[in-house]
C-alpha positions in Angstrom: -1.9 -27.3 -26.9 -4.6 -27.1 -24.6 -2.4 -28.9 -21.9 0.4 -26.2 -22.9 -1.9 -23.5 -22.0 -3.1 -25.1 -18.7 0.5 -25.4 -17.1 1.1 -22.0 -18.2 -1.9 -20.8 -16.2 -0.8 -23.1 -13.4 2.5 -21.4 -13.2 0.8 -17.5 -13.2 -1.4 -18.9 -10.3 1.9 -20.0 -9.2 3.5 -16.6 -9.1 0.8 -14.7 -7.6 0.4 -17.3 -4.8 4.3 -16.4 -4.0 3.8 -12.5 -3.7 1.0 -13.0 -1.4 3.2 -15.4 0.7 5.8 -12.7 1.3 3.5 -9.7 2.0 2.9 -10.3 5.8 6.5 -10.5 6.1 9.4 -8.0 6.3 11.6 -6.3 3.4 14.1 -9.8 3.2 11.7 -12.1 2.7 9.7 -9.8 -0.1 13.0 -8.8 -1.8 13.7 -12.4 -2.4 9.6 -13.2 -3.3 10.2 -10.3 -5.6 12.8 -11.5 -7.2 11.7 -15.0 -8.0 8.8 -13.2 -9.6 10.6 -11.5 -12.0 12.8 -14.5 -13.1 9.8 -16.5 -13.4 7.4 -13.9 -15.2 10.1 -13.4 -16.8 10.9 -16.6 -18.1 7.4 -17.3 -19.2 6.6 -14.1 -21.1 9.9 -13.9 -22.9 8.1 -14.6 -26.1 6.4 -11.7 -25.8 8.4 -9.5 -24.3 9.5 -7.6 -26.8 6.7 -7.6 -29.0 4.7 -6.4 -25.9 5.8 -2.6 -26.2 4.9 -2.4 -29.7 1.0 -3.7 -28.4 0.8 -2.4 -25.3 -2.0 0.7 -24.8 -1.2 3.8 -24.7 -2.5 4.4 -21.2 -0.8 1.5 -20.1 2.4 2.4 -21.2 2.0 6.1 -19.8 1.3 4.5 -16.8 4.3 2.5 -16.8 6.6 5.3 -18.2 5.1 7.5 -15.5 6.6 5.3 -12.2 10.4 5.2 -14.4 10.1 9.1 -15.1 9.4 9.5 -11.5 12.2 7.2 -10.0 14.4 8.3 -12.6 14.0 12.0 -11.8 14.8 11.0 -8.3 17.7 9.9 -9.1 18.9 12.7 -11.2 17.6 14.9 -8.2 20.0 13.1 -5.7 22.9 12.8 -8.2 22.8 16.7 -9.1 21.9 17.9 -4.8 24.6 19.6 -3.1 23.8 17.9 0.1 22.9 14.7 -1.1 26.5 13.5 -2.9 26.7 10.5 0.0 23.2 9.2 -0.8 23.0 5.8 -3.3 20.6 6.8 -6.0 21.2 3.3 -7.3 19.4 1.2 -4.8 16.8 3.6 -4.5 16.1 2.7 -7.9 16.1 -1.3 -7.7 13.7 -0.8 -4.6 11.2 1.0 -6.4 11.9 -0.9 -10.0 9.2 -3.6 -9.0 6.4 -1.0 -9.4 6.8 -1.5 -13.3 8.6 -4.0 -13.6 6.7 -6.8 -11.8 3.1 -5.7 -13.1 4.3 -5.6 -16.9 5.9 -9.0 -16.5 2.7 -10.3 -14.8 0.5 -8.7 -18.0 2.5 -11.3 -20.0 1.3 -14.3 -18.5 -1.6 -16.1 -19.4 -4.7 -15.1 -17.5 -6.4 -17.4 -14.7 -9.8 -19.2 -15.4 -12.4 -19.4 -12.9 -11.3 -22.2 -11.0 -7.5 -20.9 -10.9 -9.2 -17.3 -9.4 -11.5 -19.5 -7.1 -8.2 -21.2 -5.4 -6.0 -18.1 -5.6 -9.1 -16.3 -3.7 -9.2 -19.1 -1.0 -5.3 -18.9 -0.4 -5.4 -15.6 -0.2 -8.6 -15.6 2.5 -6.7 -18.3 4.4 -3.7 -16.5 4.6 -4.9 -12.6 5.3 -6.8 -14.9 8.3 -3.8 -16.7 9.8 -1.9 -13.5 9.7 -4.5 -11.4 11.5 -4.5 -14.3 14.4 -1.3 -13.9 14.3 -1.6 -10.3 15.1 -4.4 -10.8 17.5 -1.8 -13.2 19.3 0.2 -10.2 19.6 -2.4 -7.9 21.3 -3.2 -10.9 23.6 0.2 -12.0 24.4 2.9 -9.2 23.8 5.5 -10.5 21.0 7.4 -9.9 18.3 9.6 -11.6 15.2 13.9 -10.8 15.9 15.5 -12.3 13.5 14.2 -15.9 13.3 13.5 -15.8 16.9 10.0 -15.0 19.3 11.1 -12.3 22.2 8.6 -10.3 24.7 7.8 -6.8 23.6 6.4 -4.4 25.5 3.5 -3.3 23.9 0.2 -4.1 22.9 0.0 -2.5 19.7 0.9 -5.2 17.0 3.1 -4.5 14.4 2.9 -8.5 12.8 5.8 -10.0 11.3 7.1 -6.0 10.2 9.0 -3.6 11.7 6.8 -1.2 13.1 2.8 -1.1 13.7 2.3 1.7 11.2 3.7 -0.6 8.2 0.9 -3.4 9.2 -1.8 -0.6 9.5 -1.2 1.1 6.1 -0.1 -2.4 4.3 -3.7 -3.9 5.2 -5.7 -0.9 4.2 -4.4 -2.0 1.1 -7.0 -5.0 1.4 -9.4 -3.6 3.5 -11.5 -2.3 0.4 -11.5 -5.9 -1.5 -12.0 -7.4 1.9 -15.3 -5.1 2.7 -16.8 -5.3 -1.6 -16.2 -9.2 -1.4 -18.1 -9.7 1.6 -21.1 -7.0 0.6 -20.9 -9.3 -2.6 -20.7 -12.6 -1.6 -21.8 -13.2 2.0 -22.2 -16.4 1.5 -18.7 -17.4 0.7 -16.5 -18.4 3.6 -13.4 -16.8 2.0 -15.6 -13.7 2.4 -15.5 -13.6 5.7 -11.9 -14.9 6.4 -10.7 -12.4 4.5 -12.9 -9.8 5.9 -11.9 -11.1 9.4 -8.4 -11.2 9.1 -8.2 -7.9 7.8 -10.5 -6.6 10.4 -7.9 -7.9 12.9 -4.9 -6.4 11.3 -6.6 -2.6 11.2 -7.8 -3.3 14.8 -4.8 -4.2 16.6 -2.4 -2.0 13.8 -4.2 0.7 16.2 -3.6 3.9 13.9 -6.8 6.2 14.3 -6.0 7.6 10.6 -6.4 3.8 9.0 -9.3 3.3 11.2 -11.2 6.4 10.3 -10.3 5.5 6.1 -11.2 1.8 7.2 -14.6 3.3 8.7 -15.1 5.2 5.3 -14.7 2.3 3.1 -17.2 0.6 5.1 -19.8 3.3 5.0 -19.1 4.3 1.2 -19.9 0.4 -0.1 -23.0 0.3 2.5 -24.4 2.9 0.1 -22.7 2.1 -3.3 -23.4 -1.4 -2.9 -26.5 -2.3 -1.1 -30.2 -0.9 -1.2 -33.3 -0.9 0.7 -33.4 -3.1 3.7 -30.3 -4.5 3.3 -28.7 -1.1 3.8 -30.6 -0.3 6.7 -30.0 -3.5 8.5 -25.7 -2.7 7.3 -26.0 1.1 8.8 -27.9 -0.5 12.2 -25.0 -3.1 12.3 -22.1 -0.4 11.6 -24.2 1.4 14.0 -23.8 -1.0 16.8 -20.2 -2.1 16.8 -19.2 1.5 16.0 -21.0 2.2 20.0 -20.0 -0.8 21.0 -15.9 0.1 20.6 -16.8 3.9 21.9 -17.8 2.8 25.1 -16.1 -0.1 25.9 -12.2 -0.5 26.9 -10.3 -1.5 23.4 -7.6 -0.5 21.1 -9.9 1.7 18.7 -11.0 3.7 22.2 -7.7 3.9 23.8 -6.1 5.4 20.6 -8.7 7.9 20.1 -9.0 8.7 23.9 -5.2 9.5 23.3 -5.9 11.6 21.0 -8.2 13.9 22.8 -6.2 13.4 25.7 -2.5 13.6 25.0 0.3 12.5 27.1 4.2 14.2 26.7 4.7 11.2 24.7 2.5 11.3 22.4 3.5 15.5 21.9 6.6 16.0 22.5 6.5 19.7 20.8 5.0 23.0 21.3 3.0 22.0 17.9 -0.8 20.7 18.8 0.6 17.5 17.2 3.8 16.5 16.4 3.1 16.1 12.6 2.4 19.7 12.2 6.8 20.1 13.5 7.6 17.4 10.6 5.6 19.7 8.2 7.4 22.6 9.3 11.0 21.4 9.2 10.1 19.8 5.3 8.6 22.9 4.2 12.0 25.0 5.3 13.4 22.0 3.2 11.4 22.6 0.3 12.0 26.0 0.1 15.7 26.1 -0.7 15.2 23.9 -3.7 11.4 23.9 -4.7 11.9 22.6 -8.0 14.6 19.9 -7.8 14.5 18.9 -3.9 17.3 17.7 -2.5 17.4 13.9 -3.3 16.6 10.7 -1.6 17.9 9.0 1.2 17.5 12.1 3.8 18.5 11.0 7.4 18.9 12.5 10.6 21.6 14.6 10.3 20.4 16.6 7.3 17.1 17.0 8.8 18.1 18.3 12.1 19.4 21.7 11.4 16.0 22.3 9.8 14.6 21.2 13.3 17.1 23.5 15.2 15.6 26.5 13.4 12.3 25.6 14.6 14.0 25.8 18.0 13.2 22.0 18.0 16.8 21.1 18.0 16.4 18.2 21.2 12.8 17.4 19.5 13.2 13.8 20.2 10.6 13.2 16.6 12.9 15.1 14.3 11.4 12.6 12.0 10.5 12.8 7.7 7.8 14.4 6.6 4.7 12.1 7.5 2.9 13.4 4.7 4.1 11.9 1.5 3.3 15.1 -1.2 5.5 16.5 0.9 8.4 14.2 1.2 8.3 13.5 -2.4 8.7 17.7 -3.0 11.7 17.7 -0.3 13.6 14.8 -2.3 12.8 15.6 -5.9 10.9 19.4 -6.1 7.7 20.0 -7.7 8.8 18.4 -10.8 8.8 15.1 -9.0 5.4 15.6 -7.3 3.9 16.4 -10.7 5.3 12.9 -12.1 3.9 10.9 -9.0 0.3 12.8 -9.7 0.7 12.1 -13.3 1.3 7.7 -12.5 -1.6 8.0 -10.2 -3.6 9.7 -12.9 -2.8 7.6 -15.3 -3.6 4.4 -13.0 -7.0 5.4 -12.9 -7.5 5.9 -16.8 -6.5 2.7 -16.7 -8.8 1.5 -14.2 -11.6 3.4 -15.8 -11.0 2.2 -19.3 -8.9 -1.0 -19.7 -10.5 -3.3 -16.7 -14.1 -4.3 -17.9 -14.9 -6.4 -14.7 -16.9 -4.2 -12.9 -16.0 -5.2 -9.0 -12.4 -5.4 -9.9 -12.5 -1.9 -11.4 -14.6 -0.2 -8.5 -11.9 -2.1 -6.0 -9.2 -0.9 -7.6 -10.4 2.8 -7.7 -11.4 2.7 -4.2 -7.8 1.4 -2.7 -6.2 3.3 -5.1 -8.6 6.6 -3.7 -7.8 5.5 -0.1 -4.4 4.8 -0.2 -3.9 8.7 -1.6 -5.6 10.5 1.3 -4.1 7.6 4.0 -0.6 9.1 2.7 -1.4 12.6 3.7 -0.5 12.0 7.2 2.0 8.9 6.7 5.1 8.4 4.4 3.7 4.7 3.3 4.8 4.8 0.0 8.1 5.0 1.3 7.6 2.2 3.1 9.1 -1.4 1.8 6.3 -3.4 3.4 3.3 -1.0 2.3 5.0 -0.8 -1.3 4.9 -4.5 -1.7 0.7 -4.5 -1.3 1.0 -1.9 -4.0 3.0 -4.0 -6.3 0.8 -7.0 -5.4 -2.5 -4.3 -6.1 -0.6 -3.8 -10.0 -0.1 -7.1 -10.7 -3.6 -8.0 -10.1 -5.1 -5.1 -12.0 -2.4 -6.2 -14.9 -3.7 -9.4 -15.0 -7.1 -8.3 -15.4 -6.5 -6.3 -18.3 -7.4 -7.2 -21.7 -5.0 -8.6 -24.5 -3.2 -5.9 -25.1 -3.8 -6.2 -28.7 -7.8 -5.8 -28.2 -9.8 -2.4 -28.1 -10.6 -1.2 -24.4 -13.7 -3.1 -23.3 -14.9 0.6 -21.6 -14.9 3.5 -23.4 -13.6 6.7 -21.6 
């Protein structure tokens, strides 16, 4: 029996190994990840599957219920919008479905031991490294992914093996706060610092000044949270130092921020101070023809731009989406969607606070969850299929970490 429950183990490390082996890449290589996930978790928690609703917490299952109330309503939203009859509700739906789908399956499995988590740990370290040389390579040596072929790109900024530099800076602040707690934790490991050096690399050449300042943040918070006395001192003088050292020398971090205070016409391309400030103002015209129900999903360009032209911003060559996502999600599904999404991510931390009893797991999960919230103020990353897949990958962990489902919470509220 023992043996039994080994080679199930082997086969969750298995899965989880596979969804961190399609997150640096694009949305067709984590479709099919995803995919073989579900068949497989799927496969090995059959026995349970059924059974599992009747065991399943409370909080858990608001939690789950909240992400299919909120994709559901979405859908409704579209199907019932006016100007939305073209959009396909339906595969808006199977792209967001992993959200609860995948980390319930994954609850089913049988949970690592220590040496399983050790290996997972290192493969993960070695991979988050290899991808931010990658990256690096990119800064270095202009070049990106078409297809299955290299070509030259024109800019420095890397954008990895994704579509566009903003989907690598969001999807690794997704592991920027495991990557700072585990090294403050355990300098001593070597997967410490791989995985705190690959993800350093991915924020760094990523180049978006929001990510960096939430990156900054992280790093300051868990200097105080987590260290004490001299050890915080000599953290702050280090922080200290490379934060002057990139202020004054020529770098990515500097240039973007220099950029900032210095704008060029193409980085405003509007009579707004910045361009995000037009988004906002287009969405809320948006927003206030159907505040309650929104419009639906699947907005393009040509049902934004008469919003532009009444801005006078009809050859704005930006007339992008919101870039905020509490405002997106109000534009496609009204209030009524916005309060479902606050619900989920209320409900994630109850779950947080009161189902996962390891301590550094918890606190991580809190803290990405808590930085993830504010980075989407000025970014739709939810939205985005490369971000949402470090989000799945975030659930399926903290799933895994709960306790059997038929046990008390090991924290009270």
């Amino acid at each position: 029996m023992q043996g039994s429950d080994d080679g199930s183990s082997r086969a969750t490390l298995i899965v989880l190994v596979l969804l961190f082996c399609v997150f640096p890449f694009g949305p067709a290589f984590q479709s099919l990840g995803q995919a073989l996930v579900f068949l497989s978790a799927l496969y090995l928690g059959r026995a349970r599957l059924v059974s599992s609703f009747q065991t399943m917490p409370r909080d858990v299952r608001w939690l789950l219920g909240g992400m299919a109330a909120f994709l559901l309503w979405n859908v409704f939203a579209t199907l019932i919008s006016p100007s939305q009859h073209h959009a396909e509700p339906g595969s808006y739906f199977v792209g967001y479905a992993p959200l609860f789908i995948l980390p319930w399956l994954t609850g089913l499995l049988p949970k690592l031991d220590d040496a399983q988590k050790k290996k997972l740990l290192s493969f993960a370290a070695g991979l988050v490294l290899i991808w931010g040389l990658a990256v690096f390579s990119q800064y270095l040596f202009p070049w990106r992914l078409s297809g299955l072929s290299l070509v030259e790109h024109t800019t420095r900024r890397a954008q990895g093996f994704y579509s566009h530099p903003m989907s690598l800076a969001y999807a690794s602040l997704l592991i920027w706060p495991f990557a700072v707690r585990l090294l403050l934790k355990s300098p001593r490991l070597w997967q410490s610092w791989c995985f705190a050096a690959g993800a350093a690399m991915l924020l760094l050449f990523s180049m978006s000044r929001i990510v960096q300042l939430l990156a900054a943040l992280v790093v300051l918070g868990n200097v105080f949270i987590m260290l004490s006395g001299r050890q915080r001192l000599l953290a702050l003088m280090a922080s200290l130092l490379i934060g002057t050292g990139l202020a004054v020398t020529d770098n990515p971090v500097s240039a973007r921020f220099h950029n900032l205070l210095h704008p060029t016409a193409q980085d405003v391309m509007s009579d707004y101070p910045d361009d995000r400030l037009a988004f906002w103002h287009a969405h809320l015209l948006i927003i206030q023809e159907r505040p309650w129900l929104g419009h639906g999903v699947h907005q393009g360009n040509a049902f934004r731009k008469p919003y532009y032209e009444r801005l006078g911003l009809g050859d704005f060559k930006k007339q992008y989406q919101a870039h905020n996502q509490y405002i997106q999600i109000v534009a496609e599904g009204g209030l009524i969607a916005l309060a479902l999404y606050g619900f989920w991510l209320v409900m994630t931390w109850r779950v947080l606070k009161r189902w996962i009893g390891d301590a550094f797991i918890r606190n991580t999960g809190q803290q990405t969850l808590l930085i993830f919230s504010l980075g989407v103020l000025t970014q739709n990353a939810f939205d985005d299929t490369c971000v949402r897949m470090g989000v799945v990958i975030l659930f399926c962990v903290l799933f895994l970490n709960l306790p059997a489902w038929t046990h008390k919470p090991e924290r009270a509220a």
